[in-house]
C-alpha positions as CSV (number, residue, x, y, z in Angstrom):
1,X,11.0,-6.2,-14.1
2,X,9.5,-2.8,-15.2
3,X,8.7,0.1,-11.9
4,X,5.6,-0.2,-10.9
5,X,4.3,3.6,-9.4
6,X,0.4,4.1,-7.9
7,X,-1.8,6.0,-9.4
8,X,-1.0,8.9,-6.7
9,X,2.6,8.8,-7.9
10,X,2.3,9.0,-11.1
11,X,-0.3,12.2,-11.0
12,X,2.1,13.6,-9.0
13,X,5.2,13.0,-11.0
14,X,2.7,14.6,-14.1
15,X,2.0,17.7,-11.9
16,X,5.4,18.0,-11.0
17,X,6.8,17.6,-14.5
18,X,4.5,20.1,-16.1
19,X,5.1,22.6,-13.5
20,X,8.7,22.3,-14.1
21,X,8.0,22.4,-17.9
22,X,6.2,25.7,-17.8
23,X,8.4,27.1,-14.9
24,X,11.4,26.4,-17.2
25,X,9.7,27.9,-19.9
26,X,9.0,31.5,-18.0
27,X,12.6,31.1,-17.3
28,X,13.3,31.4,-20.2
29,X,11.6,33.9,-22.1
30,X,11.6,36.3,-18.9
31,X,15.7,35.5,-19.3
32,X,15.5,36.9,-23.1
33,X,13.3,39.8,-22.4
34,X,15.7,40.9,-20.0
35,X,18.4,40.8,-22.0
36,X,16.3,42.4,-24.9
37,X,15.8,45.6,-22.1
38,X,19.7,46.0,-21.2
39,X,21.5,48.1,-22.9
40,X,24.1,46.8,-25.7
41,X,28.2,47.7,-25.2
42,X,28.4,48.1,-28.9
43,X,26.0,51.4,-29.2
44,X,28.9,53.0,-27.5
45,X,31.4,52.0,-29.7
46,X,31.7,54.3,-33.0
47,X,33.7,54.1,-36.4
48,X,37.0,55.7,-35.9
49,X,37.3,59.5,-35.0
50,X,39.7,62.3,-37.0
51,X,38.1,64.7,-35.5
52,X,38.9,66.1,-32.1
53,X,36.5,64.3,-29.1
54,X,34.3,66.6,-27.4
55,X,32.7,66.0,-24.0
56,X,29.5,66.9,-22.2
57,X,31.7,69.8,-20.6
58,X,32.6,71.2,-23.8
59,X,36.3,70.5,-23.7
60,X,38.1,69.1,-26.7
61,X,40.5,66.0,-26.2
62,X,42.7,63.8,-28.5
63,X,40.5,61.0,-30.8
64,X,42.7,58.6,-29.8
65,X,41.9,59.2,-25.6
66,X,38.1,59.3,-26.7
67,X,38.4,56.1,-28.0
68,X,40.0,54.3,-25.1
69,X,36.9,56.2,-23.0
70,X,34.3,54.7,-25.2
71,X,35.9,51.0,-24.9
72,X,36.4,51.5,-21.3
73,X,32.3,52.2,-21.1
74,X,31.6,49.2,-22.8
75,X,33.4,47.1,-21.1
76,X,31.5,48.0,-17.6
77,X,28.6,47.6,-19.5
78,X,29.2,44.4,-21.0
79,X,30.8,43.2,-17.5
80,X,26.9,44.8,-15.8
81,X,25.0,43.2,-18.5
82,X,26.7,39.8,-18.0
83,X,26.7,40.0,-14.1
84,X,22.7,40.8,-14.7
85,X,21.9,38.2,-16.5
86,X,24.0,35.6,-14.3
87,X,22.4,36.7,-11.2
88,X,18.9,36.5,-13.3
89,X,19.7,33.0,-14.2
90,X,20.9,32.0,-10.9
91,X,18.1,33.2,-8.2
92,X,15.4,32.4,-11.0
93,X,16.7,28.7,-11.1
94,X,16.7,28.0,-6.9
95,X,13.5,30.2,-7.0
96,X,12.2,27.4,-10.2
97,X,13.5,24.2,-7.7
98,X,11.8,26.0,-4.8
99,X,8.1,26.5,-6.5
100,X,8.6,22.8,-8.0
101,X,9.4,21.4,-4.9
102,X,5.8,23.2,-3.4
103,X,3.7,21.8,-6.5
104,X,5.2,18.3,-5.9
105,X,4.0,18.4,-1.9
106,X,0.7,20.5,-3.1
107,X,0.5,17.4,-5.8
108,X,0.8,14.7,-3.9
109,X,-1.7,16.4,-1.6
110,X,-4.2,17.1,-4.7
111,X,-3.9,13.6,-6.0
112,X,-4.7,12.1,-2.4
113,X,-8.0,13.9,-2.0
114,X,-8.2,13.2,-6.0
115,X,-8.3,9.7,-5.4
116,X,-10.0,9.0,-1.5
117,X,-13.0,8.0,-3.6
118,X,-10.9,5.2,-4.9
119,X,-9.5,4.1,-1.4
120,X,-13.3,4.3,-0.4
121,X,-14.2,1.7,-3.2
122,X,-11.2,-0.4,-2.9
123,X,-11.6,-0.6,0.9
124,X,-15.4,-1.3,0.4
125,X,-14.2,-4.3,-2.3
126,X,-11.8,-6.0,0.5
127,X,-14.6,-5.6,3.3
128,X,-17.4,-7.4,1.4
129,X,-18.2,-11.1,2.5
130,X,-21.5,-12.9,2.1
131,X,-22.3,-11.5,5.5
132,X,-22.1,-8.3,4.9
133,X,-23.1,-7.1,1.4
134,X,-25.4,-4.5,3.1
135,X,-21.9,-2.2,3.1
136,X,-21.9,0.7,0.8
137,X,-19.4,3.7,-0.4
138,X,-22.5,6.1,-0.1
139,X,-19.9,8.8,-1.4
140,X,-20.6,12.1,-1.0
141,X,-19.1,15.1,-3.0
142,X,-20.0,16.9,-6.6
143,X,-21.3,15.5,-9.6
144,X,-18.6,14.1,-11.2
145,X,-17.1,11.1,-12.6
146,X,-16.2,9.7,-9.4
147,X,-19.5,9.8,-7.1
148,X,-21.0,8.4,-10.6
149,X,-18.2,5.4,-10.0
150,X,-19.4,5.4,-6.3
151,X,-22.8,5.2,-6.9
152,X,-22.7,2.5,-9.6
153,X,-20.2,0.3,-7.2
154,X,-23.2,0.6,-4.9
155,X,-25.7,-0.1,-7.7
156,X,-23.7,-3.4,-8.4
157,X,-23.7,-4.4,-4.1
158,X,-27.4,-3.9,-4.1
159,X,-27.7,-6.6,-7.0
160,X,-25.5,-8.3,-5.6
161,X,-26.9,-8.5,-2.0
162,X,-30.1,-9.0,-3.8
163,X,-29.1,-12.2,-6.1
164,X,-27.2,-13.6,-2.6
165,X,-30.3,-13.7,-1.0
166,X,-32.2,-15.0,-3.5
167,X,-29.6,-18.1,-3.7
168,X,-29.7,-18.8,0.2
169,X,-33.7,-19.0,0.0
170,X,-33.1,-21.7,-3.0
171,X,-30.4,-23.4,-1.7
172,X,-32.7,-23.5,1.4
173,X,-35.9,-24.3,0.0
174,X,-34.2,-27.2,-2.8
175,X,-32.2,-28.8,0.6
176,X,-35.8,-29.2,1.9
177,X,-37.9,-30.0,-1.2
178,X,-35.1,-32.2,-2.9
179,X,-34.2,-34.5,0.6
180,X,-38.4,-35.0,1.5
181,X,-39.1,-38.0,-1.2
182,X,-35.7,-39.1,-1.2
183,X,-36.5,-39.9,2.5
184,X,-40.0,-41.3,1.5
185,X,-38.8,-43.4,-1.5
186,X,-35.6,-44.8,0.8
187,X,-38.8,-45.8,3.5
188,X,-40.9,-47.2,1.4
189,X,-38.2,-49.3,-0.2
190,X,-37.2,-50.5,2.7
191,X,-40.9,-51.6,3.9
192,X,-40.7,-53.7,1.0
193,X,-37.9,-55.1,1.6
194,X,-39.3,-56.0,4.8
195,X,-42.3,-57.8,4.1
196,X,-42.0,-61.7,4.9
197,X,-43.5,-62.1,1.2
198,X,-40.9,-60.4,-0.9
199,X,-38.6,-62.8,-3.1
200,X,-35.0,-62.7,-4.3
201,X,-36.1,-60.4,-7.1
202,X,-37.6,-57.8,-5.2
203,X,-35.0,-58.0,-2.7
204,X,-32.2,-57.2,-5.5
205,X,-34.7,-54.8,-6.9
206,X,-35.0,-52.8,-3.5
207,X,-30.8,-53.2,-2.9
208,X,-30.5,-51.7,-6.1
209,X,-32.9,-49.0,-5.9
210,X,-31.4,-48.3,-2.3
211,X,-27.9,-47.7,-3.7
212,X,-29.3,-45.9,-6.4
213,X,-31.0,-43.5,-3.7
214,X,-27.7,-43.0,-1.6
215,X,-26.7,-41.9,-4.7
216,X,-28.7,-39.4,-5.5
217,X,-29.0,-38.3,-2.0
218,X,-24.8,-38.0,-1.8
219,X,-24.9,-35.7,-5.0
220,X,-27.4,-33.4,-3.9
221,X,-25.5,-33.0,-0.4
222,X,-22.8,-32.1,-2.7
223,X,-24.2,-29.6,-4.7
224,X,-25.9,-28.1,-1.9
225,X,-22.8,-27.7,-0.1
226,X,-21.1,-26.6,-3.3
227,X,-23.6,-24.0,-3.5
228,X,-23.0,-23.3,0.2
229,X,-19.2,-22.8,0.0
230,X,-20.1,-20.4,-3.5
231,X,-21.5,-18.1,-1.8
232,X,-19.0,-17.4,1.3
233,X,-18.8,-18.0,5.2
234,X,-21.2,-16.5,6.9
235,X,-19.1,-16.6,10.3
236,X,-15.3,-17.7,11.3
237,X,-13.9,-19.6,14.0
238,X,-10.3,-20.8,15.1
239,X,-10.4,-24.6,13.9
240,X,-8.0,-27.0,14.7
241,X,-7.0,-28.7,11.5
242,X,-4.5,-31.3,12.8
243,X,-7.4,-32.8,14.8
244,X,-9.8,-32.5,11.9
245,X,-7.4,-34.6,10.0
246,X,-7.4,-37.1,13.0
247,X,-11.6,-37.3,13.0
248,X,-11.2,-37.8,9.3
249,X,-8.5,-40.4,9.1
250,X,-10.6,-42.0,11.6
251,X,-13.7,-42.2,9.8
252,X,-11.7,-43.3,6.6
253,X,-9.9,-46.2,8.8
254,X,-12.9,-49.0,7.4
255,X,-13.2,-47.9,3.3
256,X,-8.9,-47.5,3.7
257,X,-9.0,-51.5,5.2
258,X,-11.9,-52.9,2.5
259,X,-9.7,-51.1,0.1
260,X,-6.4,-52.3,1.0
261,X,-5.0,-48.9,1.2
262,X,-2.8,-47.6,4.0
263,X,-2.6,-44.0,5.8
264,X,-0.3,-42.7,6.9
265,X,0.6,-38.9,8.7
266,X,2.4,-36.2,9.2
267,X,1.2,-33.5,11.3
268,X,2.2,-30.6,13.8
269,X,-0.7,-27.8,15.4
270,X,-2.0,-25.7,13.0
271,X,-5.2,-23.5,13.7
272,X,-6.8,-22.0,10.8
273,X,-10.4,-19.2,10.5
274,X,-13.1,-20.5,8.4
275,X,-16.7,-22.7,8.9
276,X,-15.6,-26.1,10.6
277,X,-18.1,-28.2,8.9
278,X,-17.0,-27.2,5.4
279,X,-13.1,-27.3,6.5
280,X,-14.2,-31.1,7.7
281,X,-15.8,-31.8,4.1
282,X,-13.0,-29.9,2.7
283,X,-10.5,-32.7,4.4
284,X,-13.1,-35.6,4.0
285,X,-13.1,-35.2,0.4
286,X,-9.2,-35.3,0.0
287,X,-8.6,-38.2,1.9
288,X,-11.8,-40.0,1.0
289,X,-10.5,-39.4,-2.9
290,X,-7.2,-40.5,-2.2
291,X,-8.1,-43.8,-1.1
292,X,-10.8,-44.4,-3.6
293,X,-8.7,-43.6,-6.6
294,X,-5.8,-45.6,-5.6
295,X,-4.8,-49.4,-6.3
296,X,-4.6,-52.4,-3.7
297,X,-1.7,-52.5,-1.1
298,X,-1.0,-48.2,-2.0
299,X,-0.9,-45.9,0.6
300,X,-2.0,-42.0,1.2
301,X,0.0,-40.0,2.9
302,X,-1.0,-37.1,4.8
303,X,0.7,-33.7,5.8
304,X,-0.4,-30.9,8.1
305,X,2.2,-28.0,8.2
306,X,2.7,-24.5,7.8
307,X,3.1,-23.9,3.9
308,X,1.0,-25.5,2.5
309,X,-1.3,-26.2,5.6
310,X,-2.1,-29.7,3.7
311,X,-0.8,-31.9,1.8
312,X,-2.3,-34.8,0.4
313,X,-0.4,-37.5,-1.6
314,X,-1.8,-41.1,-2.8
315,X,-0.5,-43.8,-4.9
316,X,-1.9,-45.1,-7.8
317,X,-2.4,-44.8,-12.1
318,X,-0.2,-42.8,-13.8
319,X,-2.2,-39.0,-14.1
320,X,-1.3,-36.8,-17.4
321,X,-0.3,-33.7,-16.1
322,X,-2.5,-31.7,-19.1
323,X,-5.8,-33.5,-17.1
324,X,-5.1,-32.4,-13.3
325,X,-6.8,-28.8,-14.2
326,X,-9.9,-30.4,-15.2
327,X,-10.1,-32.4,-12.1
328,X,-11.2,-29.5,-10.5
329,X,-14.3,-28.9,-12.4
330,X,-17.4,-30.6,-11.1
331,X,-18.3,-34.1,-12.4
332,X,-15.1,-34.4,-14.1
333,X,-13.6,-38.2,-13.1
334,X,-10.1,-40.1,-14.4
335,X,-11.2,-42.6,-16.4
336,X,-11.8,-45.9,-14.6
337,X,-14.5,-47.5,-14.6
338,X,-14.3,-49.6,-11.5
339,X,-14.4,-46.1,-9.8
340,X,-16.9,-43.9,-11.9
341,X,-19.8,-45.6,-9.2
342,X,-18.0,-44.5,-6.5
343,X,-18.4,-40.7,-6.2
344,X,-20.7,-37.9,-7.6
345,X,-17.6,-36.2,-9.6
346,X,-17.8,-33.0,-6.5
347,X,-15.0,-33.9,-4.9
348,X,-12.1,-31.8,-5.6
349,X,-14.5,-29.2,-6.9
350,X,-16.1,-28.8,-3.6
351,X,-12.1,-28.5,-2.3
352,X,-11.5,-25.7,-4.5
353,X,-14.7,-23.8,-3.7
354,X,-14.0,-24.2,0.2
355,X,-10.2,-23.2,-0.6
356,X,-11.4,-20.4,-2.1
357,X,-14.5,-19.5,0.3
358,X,-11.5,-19.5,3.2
359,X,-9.4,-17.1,1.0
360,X,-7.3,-19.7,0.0
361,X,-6.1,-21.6,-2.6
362,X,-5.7,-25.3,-3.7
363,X,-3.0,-26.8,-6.3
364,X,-2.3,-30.4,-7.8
365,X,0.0,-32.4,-9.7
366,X,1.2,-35.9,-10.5
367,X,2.6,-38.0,-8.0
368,X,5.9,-39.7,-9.4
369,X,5.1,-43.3,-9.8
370,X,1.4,-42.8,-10.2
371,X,-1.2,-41.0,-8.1
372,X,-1.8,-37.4,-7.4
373,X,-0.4,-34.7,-5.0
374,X,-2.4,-32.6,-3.7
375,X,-2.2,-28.7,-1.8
376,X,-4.3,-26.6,0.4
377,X,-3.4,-23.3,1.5
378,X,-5.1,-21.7,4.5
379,X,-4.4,-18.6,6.1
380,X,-4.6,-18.2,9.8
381,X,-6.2,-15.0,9.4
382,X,-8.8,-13.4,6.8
383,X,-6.2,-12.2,4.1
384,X,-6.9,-13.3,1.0
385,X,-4.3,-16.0,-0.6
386,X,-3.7,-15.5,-4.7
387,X,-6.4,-18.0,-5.8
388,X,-4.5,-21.5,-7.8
389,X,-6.1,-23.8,-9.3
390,X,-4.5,-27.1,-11.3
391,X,-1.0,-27.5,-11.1
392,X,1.6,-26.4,-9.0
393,X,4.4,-24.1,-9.9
């Protein structure tokens, strides 16, 4: 697995490296200019004398004796220039490990102011919610490529805060405008169905339409609420989702019976943050799938636990594991047809965008001998969890 270094490391190692590059460099050319400037033994040394040495006093010795006196001066000054150039090398080396040690702390420094704008942003990134888009970097420092980075991040919250809004006062105004004649048809329908002169046919007729409304009014709940869980939580509270499961199972006890379909749990206290209403749909949804895609006489079994914080696990027809993805995409059903009337196709759509609104995450896969098995991971705080969809690893 390759090293991985931050940004403030690596600019770092780079001012560090370079410094030492061009520090080892000075050394050495000042290390040949010096020993350019000292002087060389071998001036001293001449061809061999027949004529008698004379010194600076004037007095005349032997050729031979001079000789010996002209090695013996070159010797100290090869033995000087040698010592010279050692002691050159030596301090000039710790004093190269002492100024590379400084740029690497002045580096490390440099990068860290160098790079606070990025901090700023990436801090401003993990603090945005739906509930507070009106957060900005609001950087201030010179004209440069960073405040420009600063001030189109902020560009890019201000459009987003902007489109937000815009989606809560449609989601607000469709919940009203779409739910109004649903209400009237469902009322009129059934003051048809109530006058003493309807027949059979209109009877059938007004059944039928009234399913048909039910319908239509389940699927825009759920697209409202997917829209809902889209665009984040607005508040969090502790929620007990041990007894959510309980009110769930509960509710689920009648369609489980006309079904022929038994639940079953497993479940110790877990308390999770998020919006209790879309935790409960979150649940509903799950449990209400896994007994309507099932077969008579299967069970569902239900988990409530640390990791994951649920588990839900049915019975019923052999699932490819190539299709589970896809169940996670709105309107997407197996294909049955006894159950295609049952649902809007939201189910396990609206799980993944209320896993995902909680920072969490949701994961499925075939259940050996048939049905599906189902994951939901909920953090107990507001971390984020690394956002799965489809099958599990």
């Amino acid at each position: 697995m390759p090293l991985r270094l931050s940004v403030r490391t690596r600019l770092t190692a780079w001012y560090g490296g370079l410094f030492l590059l061009a520090g080892t460099a000075l050394l050495v050319t000042n290390y040949f200019l010096v020993a350019a400037m000292l002087p060389q033994p071998g001036i001293f040394m001449s061809a061999e004398r027949t004529e008698p040495w004379v010194d600076i006093s004037g007095s005349t010795s032997d050729p031979v004796s001079g000789m010996a006196a002209e090695r013996a001066v070159a010797n100290t000054l090869e033995d000087y220039r040698a010592s010279a150039l050692s002691t050159l090398l030596l301090q000039s080396a710790i004093a190269l490990v002492i100024a590379v040690a400084f740029a690497v702390v002045l580096g490390w420094v440099m990068a860290s102011r160098v790079l606070q704008p990025l901090h700023s942003i990436t801090s401003a990134a993990h603090r945005l919610e739906a509930d507070n888009l009106d957060q900005r970097i609001n950087h201030d420092g010179p004209d440069d490529e960073l405040k420009n980075l600063a001030d189109t991040f902020d560009g890019m919250l201000d459009r987003l805060a902007g489109a937000f809004d815009s989606q809560k006062r449609f989601v607000a105004n469709a919940s009203h405008e779409l739910r109004t004649p649903l209400a009237v048809q469902r009322t009129l329908i059934e003051v048809a169905m109530g006058d003493p002169a309807a027949g059979p046919a209109l009877t059938r007729l007004g059944n039928h339409l009234l399913d048909t409304n039910l319908r239509s009014e389940k699927l825009i709940d759920g697209l409202l609420l997917l829209a809902r869980s889209d665009r984040g939580l607005s508040s969090r509270v502790p929620v007990r989702l041990h007894d959510v499961v309980d009110d769930v199972i509960a509710s689920c006890a009648g369609l489980a019976a006309e079904r022929d379909v038994g639940i079953s749990r497993t479940s110790q206290p877990r308390v999770v943050t998020g919006d209790p209403v879309l935790i409960s749909h979150l649940v509903a949804n799950l449990v209400r799938n896994a007994v309507l895609y099932n077969r008579p006489g299967g069970t569902v079994r239900i988990e409530v636990g640390d990791e994951p914080a649920l588990r839900v696990v049915n019975t019923g027809e052999p699932i490819p594991a190539e299709v589970v993805p896809g169940l996670f995409e709105p309107f997407r059903r197996l294909r049955t047809e006894r159950l295609v009337s049952e649902g809007s196709g939201l189910g396990l759509s609206l799980v993944r965008s209320i896993a995902a609104a909680h920072h969490g995450s949701v994961a499925a896969r075939p259940n050996e001998g048939g049905g599906l098995l189902v994951e939901v991971n909920l953090p107990v705080t507001e971390v984020r969890a690394s956002p799965t969809y489809g099958k599990i690893t």
